[in-house]
C-alpha positions as CSV (number, residue, x, y, z in Angstrom):
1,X,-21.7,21.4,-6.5
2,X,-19.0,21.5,-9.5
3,X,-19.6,18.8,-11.9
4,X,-15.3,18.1,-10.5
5,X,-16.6,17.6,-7.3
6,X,-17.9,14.1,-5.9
7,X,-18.2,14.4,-2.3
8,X,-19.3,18.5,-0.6
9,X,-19.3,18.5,3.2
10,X,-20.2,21.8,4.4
11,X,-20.3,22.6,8.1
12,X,-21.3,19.0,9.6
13,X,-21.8,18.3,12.9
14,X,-23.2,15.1,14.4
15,X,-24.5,15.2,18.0
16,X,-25.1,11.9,20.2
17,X,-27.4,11.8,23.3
18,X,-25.2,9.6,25.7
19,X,-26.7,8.2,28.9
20,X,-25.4,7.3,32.5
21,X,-26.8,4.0,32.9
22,X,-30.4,2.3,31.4
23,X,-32.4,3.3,33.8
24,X,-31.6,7.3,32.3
25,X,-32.8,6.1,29.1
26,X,-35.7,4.9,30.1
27,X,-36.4,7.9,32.3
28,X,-35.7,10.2,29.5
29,X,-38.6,8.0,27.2
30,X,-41.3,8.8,30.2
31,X,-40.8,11.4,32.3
32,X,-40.5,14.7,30.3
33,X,-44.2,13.4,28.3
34,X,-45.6,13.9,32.2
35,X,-43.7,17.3,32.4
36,X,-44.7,18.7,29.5
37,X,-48.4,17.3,30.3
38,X,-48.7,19.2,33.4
39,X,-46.7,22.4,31.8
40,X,-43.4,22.0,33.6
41,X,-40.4,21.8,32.1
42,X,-38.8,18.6,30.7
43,X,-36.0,17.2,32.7
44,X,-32.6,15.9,29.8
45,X,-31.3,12.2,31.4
46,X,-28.8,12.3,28.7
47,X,-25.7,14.5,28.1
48,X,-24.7,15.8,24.2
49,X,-21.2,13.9,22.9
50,X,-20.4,16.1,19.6
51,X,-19.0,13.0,17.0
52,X,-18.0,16.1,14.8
53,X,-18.3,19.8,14.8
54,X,-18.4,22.4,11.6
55,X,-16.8,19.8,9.2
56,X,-15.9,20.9,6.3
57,X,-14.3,20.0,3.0
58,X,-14.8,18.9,-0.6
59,X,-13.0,16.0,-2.9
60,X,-12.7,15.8,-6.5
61,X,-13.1,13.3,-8.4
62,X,-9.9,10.7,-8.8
63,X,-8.7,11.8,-5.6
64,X,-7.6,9.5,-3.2
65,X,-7.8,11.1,0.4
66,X,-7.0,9.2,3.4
67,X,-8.0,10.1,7.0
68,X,-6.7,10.2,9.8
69,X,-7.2,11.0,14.1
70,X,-7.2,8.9,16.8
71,X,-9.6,6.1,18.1
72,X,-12.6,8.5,18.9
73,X,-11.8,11.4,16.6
74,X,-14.9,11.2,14.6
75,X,-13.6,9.1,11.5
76,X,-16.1,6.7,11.5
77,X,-19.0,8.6,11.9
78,X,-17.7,11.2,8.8
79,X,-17.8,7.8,6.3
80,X,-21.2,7.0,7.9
81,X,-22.7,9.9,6.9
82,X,-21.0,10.8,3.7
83,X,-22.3,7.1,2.6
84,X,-25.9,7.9,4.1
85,X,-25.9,5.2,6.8
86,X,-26.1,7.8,10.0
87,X,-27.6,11.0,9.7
88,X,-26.2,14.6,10.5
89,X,-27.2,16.9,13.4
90,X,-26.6,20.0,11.5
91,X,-24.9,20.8,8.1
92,X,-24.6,19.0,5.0
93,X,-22.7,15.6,3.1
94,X,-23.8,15.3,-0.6
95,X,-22.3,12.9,-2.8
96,X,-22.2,12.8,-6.8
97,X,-22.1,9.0,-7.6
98,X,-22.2,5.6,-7.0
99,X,-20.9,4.6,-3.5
100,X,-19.4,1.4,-2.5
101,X,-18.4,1.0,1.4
102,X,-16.4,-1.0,3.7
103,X,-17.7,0.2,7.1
104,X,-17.7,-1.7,10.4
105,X,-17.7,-5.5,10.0
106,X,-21.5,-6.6,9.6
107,X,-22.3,-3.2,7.7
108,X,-24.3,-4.1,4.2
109,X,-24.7,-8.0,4.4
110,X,-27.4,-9.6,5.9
111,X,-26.0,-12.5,8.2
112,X,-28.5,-15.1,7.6
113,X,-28.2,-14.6,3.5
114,X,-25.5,-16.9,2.1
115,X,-22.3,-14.9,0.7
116,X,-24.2,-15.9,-2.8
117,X,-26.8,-14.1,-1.8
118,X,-25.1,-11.0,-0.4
119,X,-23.5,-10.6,-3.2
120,X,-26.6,-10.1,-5.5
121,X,-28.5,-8.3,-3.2
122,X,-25.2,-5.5,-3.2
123,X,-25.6,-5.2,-6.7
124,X,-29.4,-4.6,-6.3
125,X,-28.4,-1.9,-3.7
126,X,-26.1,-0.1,-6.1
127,X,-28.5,-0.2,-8.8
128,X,-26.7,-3.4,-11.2
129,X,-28.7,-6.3,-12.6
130,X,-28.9,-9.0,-11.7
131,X,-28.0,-10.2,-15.1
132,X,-25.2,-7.9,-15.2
133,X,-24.1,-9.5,-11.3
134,X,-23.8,-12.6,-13.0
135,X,-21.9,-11.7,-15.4
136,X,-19.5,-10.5,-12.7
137,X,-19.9,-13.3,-9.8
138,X,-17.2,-15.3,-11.3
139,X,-14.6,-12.5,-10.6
140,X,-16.3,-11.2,-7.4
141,X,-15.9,-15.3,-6.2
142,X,-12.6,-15.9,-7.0
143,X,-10.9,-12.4,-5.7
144,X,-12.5,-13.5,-2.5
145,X,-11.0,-17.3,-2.3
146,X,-13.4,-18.2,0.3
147,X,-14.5,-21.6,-1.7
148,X,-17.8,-23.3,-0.7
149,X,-18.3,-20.9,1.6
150,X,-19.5,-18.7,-0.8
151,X,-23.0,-20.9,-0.5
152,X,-23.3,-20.7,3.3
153,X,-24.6,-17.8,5.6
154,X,-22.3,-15.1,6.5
155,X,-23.0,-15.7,10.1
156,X,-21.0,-18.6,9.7
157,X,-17.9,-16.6,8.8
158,X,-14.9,-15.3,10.1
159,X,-13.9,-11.8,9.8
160,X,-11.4,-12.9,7.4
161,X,-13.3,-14.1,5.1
162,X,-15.9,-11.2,6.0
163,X,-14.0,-8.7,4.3
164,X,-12.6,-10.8,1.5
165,X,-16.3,-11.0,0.3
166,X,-17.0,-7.8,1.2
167,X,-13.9,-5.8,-0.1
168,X,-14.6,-8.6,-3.5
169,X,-18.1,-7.3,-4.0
170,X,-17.3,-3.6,-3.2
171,X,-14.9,-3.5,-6.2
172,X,-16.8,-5.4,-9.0
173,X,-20.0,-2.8,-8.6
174,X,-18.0,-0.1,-10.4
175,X,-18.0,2.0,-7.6
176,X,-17.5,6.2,-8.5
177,X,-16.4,6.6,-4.9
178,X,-15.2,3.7,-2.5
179,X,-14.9,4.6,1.2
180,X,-12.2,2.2,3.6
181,X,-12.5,2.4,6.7
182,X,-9.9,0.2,8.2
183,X,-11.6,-3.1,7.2
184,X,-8.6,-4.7,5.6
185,X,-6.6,-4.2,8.5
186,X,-8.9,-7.4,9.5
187,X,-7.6,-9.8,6.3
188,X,-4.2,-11.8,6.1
189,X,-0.9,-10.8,4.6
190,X,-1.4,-12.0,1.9
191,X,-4.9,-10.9,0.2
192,X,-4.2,-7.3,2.3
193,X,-1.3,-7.0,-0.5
194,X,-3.9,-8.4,-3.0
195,X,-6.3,-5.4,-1.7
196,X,-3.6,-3.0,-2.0
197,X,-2.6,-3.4,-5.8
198,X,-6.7,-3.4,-6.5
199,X,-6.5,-0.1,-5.3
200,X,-3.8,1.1,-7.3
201,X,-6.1,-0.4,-10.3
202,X,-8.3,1.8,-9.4
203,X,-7.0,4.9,-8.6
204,X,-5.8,4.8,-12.5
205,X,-9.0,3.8,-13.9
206,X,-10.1,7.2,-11.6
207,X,-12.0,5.9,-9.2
208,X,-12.7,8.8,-5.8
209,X,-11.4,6.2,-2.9
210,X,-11.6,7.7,0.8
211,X,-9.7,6.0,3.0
212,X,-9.3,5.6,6.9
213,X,-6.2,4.5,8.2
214,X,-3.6,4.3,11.1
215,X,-0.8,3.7,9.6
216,X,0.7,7.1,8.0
217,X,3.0,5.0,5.4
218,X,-0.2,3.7,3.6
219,X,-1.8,7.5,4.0
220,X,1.8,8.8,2.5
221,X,2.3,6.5,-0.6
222,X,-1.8,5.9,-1.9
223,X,-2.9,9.3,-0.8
224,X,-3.6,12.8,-2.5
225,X,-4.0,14.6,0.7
226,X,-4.8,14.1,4.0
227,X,-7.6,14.9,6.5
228,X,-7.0,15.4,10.1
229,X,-9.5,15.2,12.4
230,X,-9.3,15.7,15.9
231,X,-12.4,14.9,18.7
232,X,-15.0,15.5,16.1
233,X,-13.1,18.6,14.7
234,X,-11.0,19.7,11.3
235,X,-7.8,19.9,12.6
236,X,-5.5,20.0,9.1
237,X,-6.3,19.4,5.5
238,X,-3.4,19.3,3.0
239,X,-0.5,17.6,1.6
240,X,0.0,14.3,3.4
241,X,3.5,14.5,4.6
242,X,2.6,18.2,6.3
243,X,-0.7,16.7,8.1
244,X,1.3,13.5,9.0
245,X,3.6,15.7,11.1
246,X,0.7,17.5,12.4
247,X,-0.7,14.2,13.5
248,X,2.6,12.6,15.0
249,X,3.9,15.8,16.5
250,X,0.1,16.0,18.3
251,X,0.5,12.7,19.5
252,X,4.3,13.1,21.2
253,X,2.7,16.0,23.4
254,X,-0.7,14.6,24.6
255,X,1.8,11.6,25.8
256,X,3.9,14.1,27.5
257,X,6.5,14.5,25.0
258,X,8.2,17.2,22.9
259,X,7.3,17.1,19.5
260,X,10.2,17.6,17.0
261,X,10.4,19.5,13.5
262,X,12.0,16.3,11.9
263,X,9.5,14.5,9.7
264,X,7.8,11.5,11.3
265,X,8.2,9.2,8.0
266,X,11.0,8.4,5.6
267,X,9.8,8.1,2.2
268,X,10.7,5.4,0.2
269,X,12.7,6.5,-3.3
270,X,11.0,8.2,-6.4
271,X,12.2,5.1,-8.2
272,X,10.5,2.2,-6.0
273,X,7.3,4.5,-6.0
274,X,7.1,4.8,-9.6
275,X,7.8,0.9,-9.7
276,X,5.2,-0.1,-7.1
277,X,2.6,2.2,-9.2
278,X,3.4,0.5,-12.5
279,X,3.8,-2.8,-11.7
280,X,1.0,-5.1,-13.0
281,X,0.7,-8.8,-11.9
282,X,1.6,-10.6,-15.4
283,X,2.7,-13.8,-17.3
284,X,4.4,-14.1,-20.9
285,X,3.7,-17.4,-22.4
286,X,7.5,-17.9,-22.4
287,X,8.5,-17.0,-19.2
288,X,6.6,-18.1,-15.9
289,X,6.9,-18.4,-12.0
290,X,6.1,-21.6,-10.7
291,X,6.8,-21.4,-6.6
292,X,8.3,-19.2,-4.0
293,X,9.7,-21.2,-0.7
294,X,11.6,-19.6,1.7
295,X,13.7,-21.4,3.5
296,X,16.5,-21.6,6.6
297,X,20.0,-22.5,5.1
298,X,19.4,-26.2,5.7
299,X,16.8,-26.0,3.3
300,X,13.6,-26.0,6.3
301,X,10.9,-24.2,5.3
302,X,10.3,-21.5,7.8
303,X,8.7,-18.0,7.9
304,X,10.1,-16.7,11.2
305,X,13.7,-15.5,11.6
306,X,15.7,-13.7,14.2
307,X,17.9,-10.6,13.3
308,X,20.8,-11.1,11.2
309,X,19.8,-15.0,10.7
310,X,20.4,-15.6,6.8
311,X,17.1,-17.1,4.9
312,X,16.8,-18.3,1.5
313,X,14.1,-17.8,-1.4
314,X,13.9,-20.3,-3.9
315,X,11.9,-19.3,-7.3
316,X,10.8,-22.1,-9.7
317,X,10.9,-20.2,-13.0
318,X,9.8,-22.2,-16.2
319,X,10.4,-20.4,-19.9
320,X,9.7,-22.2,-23.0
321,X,11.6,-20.5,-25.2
322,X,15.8,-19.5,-24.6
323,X,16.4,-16.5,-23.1
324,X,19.2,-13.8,-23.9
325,X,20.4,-11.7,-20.8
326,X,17.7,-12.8,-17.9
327,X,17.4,-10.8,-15.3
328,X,15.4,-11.3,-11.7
329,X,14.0,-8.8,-9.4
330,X,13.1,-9.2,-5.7
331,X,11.2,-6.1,-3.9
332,X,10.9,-6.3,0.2
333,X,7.4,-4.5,1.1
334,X,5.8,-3.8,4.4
335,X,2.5,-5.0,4.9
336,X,0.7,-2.0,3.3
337,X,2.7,-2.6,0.4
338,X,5.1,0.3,0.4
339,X,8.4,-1.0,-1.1
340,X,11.4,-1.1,1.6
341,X,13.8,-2.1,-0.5
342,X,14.0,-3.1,-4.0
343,X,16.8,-5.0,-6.4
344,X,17.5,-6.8,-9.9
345,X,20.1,-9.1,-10.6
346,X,21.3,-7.0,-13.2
347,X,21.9,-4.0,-10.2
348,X,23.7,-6.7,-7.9
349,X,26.4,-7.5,-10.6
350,X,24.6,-11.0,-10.9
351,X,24.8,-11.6,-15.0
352,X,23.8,-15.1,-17.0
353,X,24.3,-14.2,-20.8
354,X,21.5,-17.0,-21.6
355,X,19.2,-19.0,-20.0
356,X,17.9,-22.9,-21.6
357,X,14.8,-24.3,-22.3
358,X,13.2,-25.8,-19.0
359,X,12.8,-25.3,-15.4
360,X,15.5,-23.5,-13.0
361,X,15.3,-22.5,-9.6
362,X,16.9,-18.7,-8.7
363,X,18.3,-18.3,-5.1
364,X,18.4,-15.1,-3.4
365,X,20.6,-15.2,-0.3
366,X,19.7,-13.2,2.2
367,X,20.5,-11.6,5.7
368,X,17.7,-10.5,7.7
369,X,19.5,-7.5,8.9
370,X,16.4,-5.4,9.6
371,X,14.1,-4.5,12.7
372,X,11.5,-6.8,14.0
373,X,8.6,-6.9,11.8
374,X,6.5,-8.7,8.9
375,X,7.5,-8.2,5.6
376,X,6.4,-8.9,2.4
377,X,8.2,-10.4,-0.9
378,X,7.6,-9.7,-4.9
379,X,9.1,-11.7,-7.2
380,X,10.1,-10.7,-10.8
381,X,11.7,-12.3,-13.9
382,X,12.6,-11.1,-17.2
383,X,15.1,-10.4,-19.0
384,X,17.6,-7.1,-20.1
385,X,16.9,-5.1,-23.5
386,X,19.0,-2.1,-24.4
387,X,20.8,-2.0,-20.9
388,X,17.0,-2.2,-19.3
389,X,15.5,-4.4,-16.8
390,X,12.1,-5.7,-18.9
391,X,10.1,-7.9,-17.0
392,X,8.1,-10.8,-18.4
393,X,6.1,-12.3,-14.8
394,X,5.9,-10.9,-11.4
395,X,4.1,-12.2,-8.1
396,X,3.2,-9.5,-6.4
397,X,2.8,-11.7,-3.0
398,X,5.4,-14.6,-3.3
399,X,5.3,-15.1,0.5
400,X,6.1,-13.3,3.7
401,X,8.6,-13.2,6.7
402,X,8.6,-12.3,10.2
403,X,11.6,-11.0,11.6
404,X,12.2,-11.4,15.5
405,X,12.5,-7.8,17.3
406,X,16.4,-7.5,19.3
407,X,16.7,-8.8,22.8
408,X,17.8,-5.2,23.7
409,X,16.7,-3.3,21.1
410,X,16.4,-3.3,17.5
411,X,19.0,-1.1,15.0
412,X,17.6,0.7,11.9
413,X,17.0,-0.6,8.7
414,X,19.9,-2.3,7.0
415,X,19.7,-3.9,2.9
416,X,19.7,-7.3,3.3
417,X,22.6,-7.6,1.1
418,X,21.4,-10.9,-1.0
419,X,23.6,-13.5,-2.8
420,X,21.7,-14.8,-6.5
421,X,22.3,-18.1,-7.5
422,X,20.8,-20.4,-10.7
423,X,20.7,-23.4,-11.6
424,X,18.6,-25.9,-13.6
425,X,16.2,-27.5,-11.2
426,X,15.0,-30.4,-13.2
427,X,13.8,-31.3,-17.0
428,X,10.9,-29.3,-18.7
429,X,7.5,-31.0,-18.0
């Protein structure tokens, strides 16, 4: 295996012996001992379900490679024996480095260890100290939020706060490759968007991240290529947009339908990819976010909103220092954190030529003129130099609505066309 290449999977099949009913399983245990005893042949109770057949493929290192296939398809079973937790019928799965894994809730903690405990005993697994693990607890706690929960048993969890530990430890082991397999569909809004921008972190600093997934938006914007795998076999390998269609157009026939040559996804524009990639949660000194609240127009806070209703975000901002030519962003996001639709002050024709000492509060104005869903909100603030939006602080999860699908159907995708206020909100503290 090249020295380039991290994961090798060379003509892997996985076979399972699938019985009727107990009774089969235990007749398969005892009866063919007797038969062979007295010379006859042995009688199978069991019937062979193939998991996967002739798999093969490699991945370099730095790529990101999602996968994707039905419920059934075989996707679980590939991470499981690419991370050495199932074993392979026939063929091969080698791996060049350190692995970290977010399999099947339950996979890699011990449920009667505290989350303290789990932690430590990870980093023993992947071959850390436990001096170094210390060194790295304080991190690994508070990317996972679950507060004194940390010290009891993981039994006692949810599956929330599961995979916040989980997905927390899996990222502070320095992990070569780190393999998804739809556990953060599991967490909140909120630290899912958290998960997300980790990701990103580590896709730059080259980390090998293989990732399971449904939904073919997060498999289009974090993904090299795509795998498709189809009841246990290879169907497509390749660009992600190609195997997407592949996927989609699969799934409009075994419904009945006729599959079409249009593209299944819209991408969003090169400019909001390049500014999701980039962005960076950060704070200048002078410059700060305090609080998000979104709002009704009467000033209730609310999260839920029905099509067309108009909702309101307030933004605290606090800068310590006078500020030439601010300028404000607000990015829309779907839950996977893909940008939907993205704007600056400065773009909307909204201009203050300075901004005081002290704290202000920034309204944005909006319509919820989009189809039912949840969607995300990012916050920036800055300021313009040499015609350029620079900005100075950024929340990459300042909060999230849920839109109300149409009585009678729901239109397209419309901007939600937002009015941007200021004002100063009350004296520095």
């Amino acid at each position: 295996m090249s020295s380039k290449t991290l994961i090798d999977v060379q003509n892997l099949s996985k076979c399972f012996h699938i019985y009727d009913s107990p009774a089969h399983r235990f007749l398969q245990f005892v009866v063919p001992r007797f038969q062979r005893l007295f010379g006859a042949k042995p009688r199978s109770y069991a019937h062979d379900f193939w998991a996967l057949k002739d798999v093969s493929f490699q991945i370099r290192r730095g790529e990101t490679v999602g996968i994707i296939g039905r419920n059934g398809s075989g996707k679980s079973t590939l991470l499981q024996i690419i991370c050495g937790t199932l074993n392979a019928t026939s063929g091969m799965a080698v791996t060049n480095g350190r692995i970290a894994a977010l399999l099947e809730l339950g996979a890699g903690f011990n449920p009667e260890f505290t989350g303290r405990d789990n932690v430590f005993l990870a980093g023993s697994i992947a071959g850390i100290s436990q001096d170094e693990m210390r060194k790295r607890f304080s991190e690994i706690e508070a990317f996972a939020d679950i507060g004194e929960f940390i010290d009891q048993p993981v039994k006692t969890y949810s599956s929330g706060m599961f995979v916040r530990l989980a997905f927390s430890t899996a990222i502070h082991t320095s992990p070569e490759l780190l393999v998804v397999d739809e556990a953060l569909a599991v967490g909140d809004t909120a630290f899912q968007t958290k998960c997300l921008t980790r990701i990103r972190e580590l896709q730059k600093g080259g980390t090998t991240i293989l990732l399971v997934t449904h939904s073919t938006n997060t498999l289009i914007e974090y993904c090299d290529r795509a795998i498709y795998l189809k009841r246990g076999t290879l169907i497509e390998d390749g660009p992600c947009r190609e195997v997407v269609k592949h996927y989609a157009n699969d799934l409009v026939e075994e419904e009945g339908g006729i599959a079409v040559s249009a593209p299944p996804v819209e991408s969003v524009s090169e400019t909001s990819e390049i500014n999701i990639q980039q962005e960076q949660p950060e704070t200048i000194a002078r410059l700060s976010i305090l609080n998000v609240a979104i709002t009704d127009t009467a000033g209730n806070q609310r999260s839920v909103f029905s099509y067309n209703e108009e909702f309101l975000v307030r933004v605290d901002i606090r800068n310590t220092s006078s500020i030439h030519s601010p300028c404000f962003g607000m990015q829309i996001k779907s839950t996977d954190d893909i940008v939907l639709w993205s704007a600056t002050t400065q773009q909307l024709g909204f201009s203050s030529e300075h901004l005081e000492i002290g704290v202000h509060q920034l309204v944005w104005r909006c319509k919820a003129s989009f189809s039912g869903n949840r969607y995300v909100l990012a916050i920036g603030a800055g300021d313009v130099e040499s015609g350029e939006y620079k900005r100075h602080a950024r929340l990459a999860y300042a909060g999230h609505i849920d839109i109300l699908p149409q009585e009678h159907g729901g239109s397209g995708w419309l901007a939600p066309c937002p009015v941007v206020t200021i004002s100063q909100a009350r004296a520095q503290g």
